[in-house]
N, C-alpha and C positions, 0 to 999 in steps of 0.2 A: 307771666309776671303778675304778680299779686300787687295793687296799691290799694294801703287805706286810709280813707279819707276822714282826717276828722275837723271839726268847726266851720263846719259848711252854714250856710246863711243867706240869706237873700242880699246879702252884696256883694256873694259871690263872683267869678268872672265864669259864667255858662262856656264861652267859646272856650274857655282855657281848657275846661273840664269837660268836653265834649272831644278836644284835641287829644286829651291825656289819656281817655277811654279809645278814640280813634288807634292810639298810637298801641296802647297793650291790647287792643284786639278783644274788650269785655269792660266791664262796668269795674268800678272802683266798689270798695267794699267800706262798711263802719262799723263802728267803733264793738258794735256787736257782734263780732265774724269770730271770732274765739278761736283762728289758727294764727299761724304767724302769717307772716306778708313779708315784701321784699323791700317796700317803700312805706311811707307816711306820707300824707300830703298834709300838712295841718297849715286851717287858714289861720291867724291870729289877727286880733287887733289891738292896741293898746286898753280898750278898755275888757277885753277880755279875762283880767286877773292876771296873777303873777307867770310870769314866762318861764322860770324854772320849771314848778308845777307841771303846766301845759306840756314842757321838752319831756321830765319824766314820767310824765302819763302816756308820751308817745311810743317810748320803748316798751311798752307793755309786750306788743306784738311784733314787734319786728326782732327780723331774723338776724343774726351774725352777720356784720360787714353790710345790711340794708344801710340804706340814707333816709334821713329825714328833712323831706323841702316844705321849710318854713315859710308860707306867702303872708306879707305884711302890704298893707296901705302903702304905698308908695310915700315919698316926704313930700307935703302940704294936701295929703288929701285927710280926709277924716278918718280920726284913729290911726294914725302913723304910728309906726313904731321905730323909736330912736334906734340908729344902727351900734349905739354905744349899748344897749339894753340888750341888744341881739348878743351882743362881742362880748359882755358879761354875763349872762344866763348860760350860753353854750358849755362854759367848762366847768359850771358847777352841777350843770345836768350829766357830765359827764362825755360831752362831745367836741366833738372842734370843728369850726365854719372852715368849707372849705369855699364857697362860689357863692358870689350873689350878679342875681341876672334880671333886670328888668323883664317879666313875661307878658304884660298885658298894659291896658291904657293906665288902671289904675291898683296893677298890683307889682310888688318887685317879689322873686324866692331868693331864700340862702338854702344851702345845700350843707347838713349837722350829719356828722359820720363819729361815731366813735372811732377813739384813736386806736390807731394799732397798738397793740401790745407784742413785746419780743416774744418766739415760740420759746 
C-alpha cells in the first residue's frame, strides 16, 4: 500500500506517523512521488487556506476508490478546524465524509471517499 502524505509540519503527531509507516510496512510518500497511491494523509489546519483547494489538490494522485484521511487539530486546540467546514468542503471537492475518529492526543481524521457512481 501506497500512502501520501501531504501538509506534514512540525505539529505533526511523530507517533501517529511512525504507526502509519509501521503498519504499511515502508515510509509514506510526498507530494513529489508522481505515481498514484492508495491513500492521502493530508494534515490540515485552519490557517492552512481554503479546504476545498487543499481536498482537490489531494486527488491529484490517488487511485480509484482510494480514501483520503483528513487529520485536523482536534476542537480547542490551535488551528481547529470547524467540523461544519469539513461537512461543507467535502462535496464540493467532490467527496463524501464517511468516519471521523479521534487518532492522537491532539489530532482528530475524517475519512473523504469519492462517491460511487452507478456502473
Amino acid at each position: 500500500m501506497v500512502i501520501q502524505e501531504l501538509g506534514w509540519d512540525d505539529d505533526t503527531d511523530d507517533a501517529l506517523r511512525v504507526a502509519i509507516e509501521d503498519a504499511i510496512d515502508g515510509d509514506m510518500v510526498d507530494g513529489d512521488y508522481g505515481n498514484v497511491v492508495d491513500a492521502v494523509l493530508l494534515w490540515w489546519r485552519k490557517e492552512d487556506g481554503d479546504l476545498v483547494d487543499g481536498l482537490v489538490d489531494s486527488l491529484t494522485d490517488l487511485v480509484g476508490g482510494g480514501a483520503i484521511w483528513l487529520l485536523t487539530p482536534k476542537v480547542g486546540r490551535p488551528n481547529a478546524v470547524d467540523a461544519s467546514d469539513i461537512a461543507e468542503a467535502a462535496p464540493i471537492a467532490g467527496l463524501s465524509q464517511t468516519t471521523t475518529a479521534a487518532v492522537s492526543k491532539d489530532w482528530a481524521a475524517t475519512r473523504l471517499v469519492a462517491p460511487k457512481t452507478p456502473a
